[in-house]
C-alpha positions as CSV (number, residue, x, y, z in Angstrom):
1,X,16.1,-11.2,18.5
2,X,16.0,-8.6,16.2
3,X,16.4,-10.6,13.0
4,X,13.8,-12.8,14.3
5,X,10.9,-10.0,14.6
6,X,12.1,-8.7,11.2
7,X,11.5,-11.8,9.4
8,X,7.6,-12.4,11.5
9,X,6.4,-8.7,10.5
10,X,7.8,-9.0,7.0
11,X,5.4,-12.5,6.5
12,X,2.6,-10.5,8.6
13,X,2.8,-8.0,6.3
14,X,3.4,-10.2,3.0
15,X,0.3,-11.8,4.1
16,X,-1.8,-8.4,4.6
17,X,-0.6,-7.4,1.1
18,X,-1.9,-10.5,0.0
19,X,-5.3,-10.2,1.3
20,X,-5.3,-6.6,0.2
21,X,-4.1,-7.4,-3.6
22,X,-7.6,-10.1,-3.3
23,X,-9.3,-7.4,-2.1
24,X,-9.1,-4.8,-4.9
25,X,-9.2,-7.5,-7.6
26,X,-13.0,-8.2,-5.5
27,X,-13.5,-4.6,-6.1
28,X,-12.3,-4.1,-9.4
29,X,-14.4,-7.5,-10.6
30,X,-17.5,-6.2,-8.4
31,X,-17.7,-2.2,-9.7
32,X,-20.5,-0.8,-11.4
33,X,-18.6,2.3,-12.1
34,X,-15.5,3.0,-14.2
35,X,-13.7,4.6,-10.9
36,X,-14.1,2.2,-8.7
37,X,-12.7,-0.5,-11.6
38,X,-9.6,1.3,-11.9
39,X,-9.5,1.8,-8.3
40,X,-9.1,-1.6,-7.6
41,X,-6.7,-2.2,-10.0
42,X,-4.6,0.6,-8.4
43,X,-4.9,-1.3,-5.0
44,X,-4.3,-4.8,-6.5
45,X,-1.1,-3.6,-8.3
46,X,0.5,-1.4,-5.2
47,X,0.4,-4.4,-3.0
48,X,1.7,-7.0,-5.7
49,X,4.5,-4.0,-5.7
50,X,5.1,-4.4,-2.0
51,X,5.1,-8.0,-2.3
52,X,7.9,-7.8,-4.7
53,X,9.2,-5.2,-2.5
54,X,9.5,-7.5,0.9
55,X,10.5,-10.9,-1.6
56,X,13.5,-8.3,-2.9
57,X,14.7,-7.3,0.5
58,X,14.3,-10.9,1.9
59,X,16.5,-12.3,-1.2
60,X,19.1,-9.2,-1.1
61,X,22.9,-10.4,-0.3
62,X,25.0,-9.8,2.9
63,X,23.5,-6.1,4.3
64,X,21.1,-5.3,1.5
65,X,23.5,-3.3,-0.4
66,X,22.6,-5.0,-4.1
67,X,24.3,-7.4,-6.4
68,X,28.0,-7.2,-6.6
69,X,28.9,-5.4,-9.9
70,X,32.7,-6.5,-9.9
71,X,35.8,-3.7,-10.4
């Protein structure tokens, strides 16, 4: 049951990410001022980070330990 949750919060949270990477792109397109520009830049580029982040652990092999280097 565990697994199961896992995998709903990760696509709840993908989809927040999402919304929030919209978001600061909005803000960035929208700003009258250099700060807020490069603000939502900032937000657009830390949640297409976490995207990468949650499609990295959801792709990872067996227990997440990385690719298997060989020896």
């Amino acid at each position: 049951m565990t697994a199961a949750r896992d995998d709903w919060s990760s696509w709840i949270v993908g989809a927040l990410m999402g919304l929030l990477a919209i978001l600061g792109l909005l803000l960035a397109s929208r700003a009258e001022e250099r700060a807020f520009e490069w603000f939502g830049l900032l937000v657009f580029a830390c949640a297409v980070l976490v995207i990468f982040a949650l499609i990295r652990r959801a792709t990872a092999p067996g227990d997440g330990a990385g690719p298997d280097t060989g020896g």
